[in-house]
C-alpha positions in Angstrom: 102.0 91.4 61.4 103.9 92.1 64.1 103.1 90.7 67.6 106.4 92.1 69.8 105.4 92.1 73.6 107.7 92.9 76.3 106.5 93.0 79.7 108.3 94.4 82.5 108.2 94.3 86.4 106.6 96.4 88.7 109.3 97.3 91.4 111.8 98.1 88.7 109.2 101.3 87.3 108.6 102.2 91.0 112.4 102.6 91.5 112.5 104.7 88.1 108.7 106.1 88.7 110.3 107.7 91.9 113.3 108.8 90.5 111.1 110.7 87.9 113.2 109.3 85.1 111.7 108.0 81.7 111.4 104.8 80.5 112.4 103.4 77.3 109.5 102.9 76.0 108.9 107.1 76.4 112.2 107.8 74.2 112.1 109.8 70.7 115.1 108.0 69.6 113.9 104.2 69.4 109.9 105.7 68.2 108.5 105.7 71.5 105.2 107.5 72.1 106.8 111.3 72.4 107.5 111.5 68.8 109.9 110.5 65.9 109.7 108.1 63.4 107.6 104.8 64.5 105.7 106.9 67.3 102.3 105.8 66.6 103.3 101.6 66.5 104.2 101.6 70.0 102.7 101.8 73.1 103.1 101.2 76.7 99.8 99.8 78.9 100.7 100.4 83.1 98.1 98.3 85.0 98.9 96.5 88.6 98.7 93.0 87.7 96.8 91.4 91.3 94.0 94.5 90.4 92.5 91.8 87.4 90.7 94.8 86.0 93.6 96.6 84.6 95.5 92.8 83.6 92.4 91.9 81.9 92.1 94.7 79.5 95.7 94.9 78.9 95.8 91.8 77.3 92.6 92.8 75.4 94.1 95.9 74.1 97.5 93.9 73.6 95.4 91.5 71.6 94.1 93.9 69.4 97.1 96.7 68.8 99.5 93.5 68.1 97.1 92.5 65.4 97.5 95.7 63.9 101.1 96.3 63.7 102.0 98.0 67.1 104.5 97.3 69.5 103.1 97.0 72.9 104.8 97.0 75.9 103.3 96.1 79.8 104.6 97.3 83.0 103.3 95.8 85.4 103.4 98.3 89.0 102.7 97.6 92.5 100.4 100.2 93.6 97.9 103.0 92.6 100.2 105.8 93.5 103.3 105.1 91.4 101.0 104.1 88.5 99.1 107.2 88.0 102.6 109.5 88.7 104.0 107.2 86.0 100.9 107.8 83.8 100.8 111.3 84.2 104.8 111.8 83.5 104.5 109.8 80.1 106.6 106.7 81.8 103.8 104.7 80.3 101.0 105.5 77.5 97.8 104.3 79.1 96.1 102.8 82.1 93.3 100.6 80.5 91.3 100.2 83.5 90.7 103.7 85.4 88.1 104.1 88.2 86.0 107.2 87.6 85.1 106.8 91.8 87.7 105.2 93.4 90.1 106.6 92.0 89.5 110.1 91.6 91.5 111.5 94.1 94.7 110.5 92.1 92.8 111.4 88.7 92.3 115.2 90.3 95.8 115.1 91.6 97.0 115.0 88.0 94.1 116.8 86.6 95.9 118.0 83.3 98.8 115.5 82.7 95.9 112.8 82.6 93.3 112.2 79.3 90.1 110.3 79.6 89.8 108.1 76.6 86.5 106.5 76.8 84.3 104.9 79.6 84.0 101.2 78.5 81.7 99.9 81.3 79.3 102.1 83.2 77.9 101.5 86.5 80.3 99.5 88.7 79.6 99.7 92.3 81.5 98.8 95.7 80.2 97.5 98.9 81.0 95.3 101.5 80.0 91.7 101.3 79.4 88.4 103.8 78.7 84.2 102.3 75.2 84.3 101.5 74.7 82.0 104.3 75.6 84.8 106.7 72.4 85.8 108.6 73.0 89.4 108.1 71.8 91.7 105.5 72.6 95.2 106.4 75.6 97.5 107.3 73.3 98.8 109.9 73.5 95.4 111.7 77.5 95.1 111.5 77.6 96.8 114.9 75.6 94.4 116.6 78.1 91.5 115.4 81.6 92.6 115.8 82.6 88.9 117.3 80.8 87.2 114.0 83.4 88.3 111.9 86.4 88.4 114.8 86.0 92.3 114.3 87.5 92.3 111.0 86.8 93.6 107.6 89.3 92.1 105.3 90.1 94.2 102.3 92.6 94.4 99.8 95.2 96.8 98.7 96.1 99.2 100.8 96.2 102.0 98.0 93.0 100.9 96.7 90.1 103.9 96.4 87.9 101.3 97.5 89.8 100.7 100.4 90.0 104.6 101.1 86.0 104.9 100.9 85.4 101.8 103.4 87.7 103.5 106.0 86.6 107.2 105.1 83.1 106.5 104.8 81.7 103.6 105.7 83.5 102.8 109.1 82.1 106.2 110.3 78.8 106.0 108.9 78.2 102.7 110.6 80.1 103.4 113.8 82.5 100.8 113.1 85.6 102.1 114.6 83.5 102.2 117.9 81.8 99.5 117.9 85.5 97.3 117.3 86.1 96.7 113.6 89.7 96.8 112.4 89.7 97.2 108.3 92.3 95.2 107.6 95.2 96.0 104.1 95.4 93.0 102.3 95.5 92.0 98.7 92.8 90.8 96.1 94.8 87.8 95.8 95.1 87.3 99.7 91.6 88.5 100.1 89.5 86.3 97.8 91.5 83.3 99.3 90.8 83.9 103.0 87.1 84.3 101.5 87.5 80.8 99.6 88.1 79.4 102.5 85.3 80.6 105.1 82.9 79.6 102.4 84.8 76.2 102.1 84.1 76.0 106.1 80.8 77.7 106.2 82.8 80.6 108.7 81.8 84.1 108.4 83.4 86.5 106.7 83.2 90.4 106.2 85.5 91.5 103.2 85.5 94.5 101.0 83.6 93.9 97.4 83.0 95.5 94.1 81.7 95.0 90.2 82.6 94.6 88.1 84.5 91.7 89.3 84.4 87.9 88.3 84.1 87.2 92.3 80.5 88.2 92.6 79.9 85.5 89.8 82.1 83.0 91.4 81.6 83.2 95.2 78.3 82.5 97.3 78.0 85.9 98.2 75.7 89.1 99.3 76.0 92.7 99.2 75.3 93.9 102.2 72.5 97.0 102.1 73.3 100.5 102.8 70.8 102.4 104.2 73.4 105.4 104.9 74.1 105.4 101.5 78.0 105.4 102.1 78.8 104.2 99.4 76.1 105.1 97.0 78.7 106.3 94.3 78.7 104.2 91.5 82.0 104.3 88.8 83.1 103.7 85.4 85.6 102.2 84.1 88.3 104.3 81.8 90.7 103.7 79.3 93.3 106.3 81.0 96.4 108.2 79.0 98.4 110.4 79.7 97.7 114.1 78.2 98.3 114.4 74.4 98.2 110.7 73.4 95.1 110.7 71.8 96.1 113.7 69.7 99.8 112.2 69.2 97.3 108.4 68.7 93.8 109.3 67.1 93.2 106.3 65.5 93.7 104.4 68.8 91.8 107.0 70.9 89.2 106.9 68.7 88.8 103.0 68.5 89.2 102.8 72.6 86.1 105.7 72.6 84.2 102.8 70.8 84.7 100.1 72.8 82.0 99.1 75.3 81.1 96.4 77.9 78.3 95.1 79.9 78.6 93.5 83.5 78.2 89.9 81.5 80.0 90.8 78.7 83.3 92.2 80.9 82.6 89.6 83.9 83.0 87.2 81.4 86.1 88.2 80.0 87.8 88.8 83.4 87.0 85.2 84.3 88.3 83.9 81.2 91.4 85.9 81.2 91.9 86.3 84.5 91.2 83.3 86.3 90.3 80.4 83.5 94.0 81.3 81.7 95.7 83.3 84.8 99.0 81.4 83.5 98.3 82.7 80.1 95.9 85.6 79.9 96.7 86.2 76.6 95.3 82.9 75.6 92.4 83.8 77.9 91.9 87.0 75.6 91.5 84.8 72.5 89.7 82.2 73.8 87.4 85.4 75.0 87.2 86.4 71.3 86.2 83.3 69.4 83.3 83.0 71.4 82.4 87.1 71.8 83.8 87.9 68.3 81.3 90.7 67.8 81.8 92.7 71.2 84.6 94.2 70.4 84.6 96.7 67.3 87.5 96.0 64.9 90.8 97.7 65.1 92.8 97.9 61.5 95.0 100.7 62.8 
C-alpha cells in the first residue's frame, strides 16, 4: 500500500499562511483535498511540532491513513495563530489535536470555516504546578512566596490558550501581578527543561501545567489547588478540519468520530512517541500499536 509522507516546515506555511495563498497539497489539479480525481487519498495534518499533542496524533493518524492507501502530508507551523488561519483557509486538511478550552477563542474566530470531527479524550485540565517537594499546595499561598520561585511563573508558548488563561485569569484571581509575579513566554521544550533541572537540584519551581501530557507522569510534580476556581474549565481534545472535509472525507470523518482515549491510554502514547522515539515518532506510533493493538478501531479506508 502506499506509505508517501512528506513533511514540510513550519516557517515556510507561515510565510504562505500570511500571504493567504494555498498550498499544494489544497490544489484540484494534483487530487488534493478540494476535489478532482485522487481527492479522497490525500490529506494534509497542521500540528506545531514542540505542542507534542498535535505531533503525537499526527503520526497516529499518519500511521493509520498510510496503511490504507492515502497520501499524507505534515506541516509542521510555529504557532496557534497561523495554524488555525491555515486550517480554516483549507491550507491544510486537519488539526489532530484541537483544544475545546484553550483554544476556543481561535475556534470561535473561525466559527464556520472550522468542523469538529470527534473529541478523542475528554476531560484534560490546566493548572499551575511546583516539585512535589515544594512546601506549598495552593494558589492562594503563591502571594505569600513571590522570592521562592524568583517571582516567576515559567510557561510556554506564548500563543498557547493555556498561557492566555494563566495571565487572564489566574494572575488576577490570585493577585499575582501585585504581589510581583512575572509570567514568563517560553516554550514546552524550554519549559520542561528548566523544570528538569530544579528537580535535578531540589530548587523551586512555578511553571505552567496541563493533561493530558506525558510530564505529569514523568516529573515529581503537584498541582497546585485552586480554591478561586480559575481555572476550573476542563477541555477536550478534537480532531479539527476545516469546513466540508468530512463531507468531501466520510469514511475518514467517520473513523476519527470512533476513535477514543483515556489519560493512560493517550499519556502512554505521547511518551512513546513523543519522548521514547522523539527522533522517530513514527516508530514510536508502531511501537505504541503492538503493544495497544486494540485501542484504536481499524481503518480499511
Amino acid at each position: 500500500m502506499s506509505n508517501h509522507r512528506t513533511i514540510r516546515r513550519g516557517t515556510a506555511l507561515a510565510a504562505v499562511a500570511a500571504l493567504g495563498l494555498t498550498l499544494a497539497a489544497c490544489g484540484t489539479d494534483d487530487g488534493g483535498s478540494e476535489g478532482g480525481e485522487g481527492a479522497d487519498k490525500k490529506v494534509t495534518l497542521g500540528y506545531i511540532p514542540s505542542w507534542t499533542d498535535g505531533l503525537t496524533m499526527a503520526y497516529l493518524l499518519d500511521n493509520q491513513l498510510s496503511a490504507a492507501g492515502y497520501e499524507v502530508e505534515h506541516e509542521e507551523i510555529s504557532e496557534a495563530g497561523v495554524l488555525y488561519t491555515a486550517l480554516s483557509e483549507g491550507d491544510v486538511d486537519l488539526y489532530p489535536s484541537a483544544w475545546s478550552g484553550l483554544h476556543s477563542s481561535y475556534i470561535e474566530q473561525y466559527g464556520d470555516d472550522l468542523e469538529n470531527l470527534g473529541d478523542f479524550y475528554e476531560g484534560g485540565k490546566k493548572f499551575l504546578a511546583v516539585p512535589e517537594y515544594t512546601d506549598i499546595d495552593s494558589l492562594a499561598e503563591l502571594p505569600d512566596n513571590v522570592d521562592k520561585f524568583d517571582g516567576t511563573i515559567t510557561g510556554i508558548e506564548p500563543s498557547a490558550g493555556l498561557m492566555e488563561d494563566t495571565k487572564d485569569l489566574a494572575v488576577p484571581a490570585y493577585g499575582l501581578d501585585e504581589a510581583g509575579y512575572t509570567l514568563q513566554d517560553s516554550s514546552t521544550s524550554a519549559m520542561l527543561t528548566a523544570l528538569g533541572e530544579a528537580i535535578d537540584n531540589k530548587e523551586d519551581i512555578l511553571v505552567t501545567m496541563w493533561t493530558p501530557f506525558w510530564a505529569n507522569g514523568s516529573y515529581p510534580i503537584k498541582a497546585l489547588e485552586d480554591p478561586e476556581g480559575a481555572f476550573s474549565d476542563v477541555d477536550n481534545l478534537q480532531f479539527m478540519s476545516h469546513a466540508g472535509f468530512g463531507e468531501d472525507h466520510p469514511e475518514v470523518a467517520d473513523w476519527l468520530g470512533q476513535v477514543k482515549l483515556t489519560d493512560e491510554q493517550y499519556s502512554s502514547l505521547e511518551k512513546a512517541v513523543a519522548v521514547d522515539s522523539a527522533d522517530d515518532p513514527a516508530a514510536g506510533v508502531e511501537t505504541w500499536l503492538k503493544e495497544n493493538p486494540d485501542v484504536i478501531p481499524a481503518f480499511e479506508g
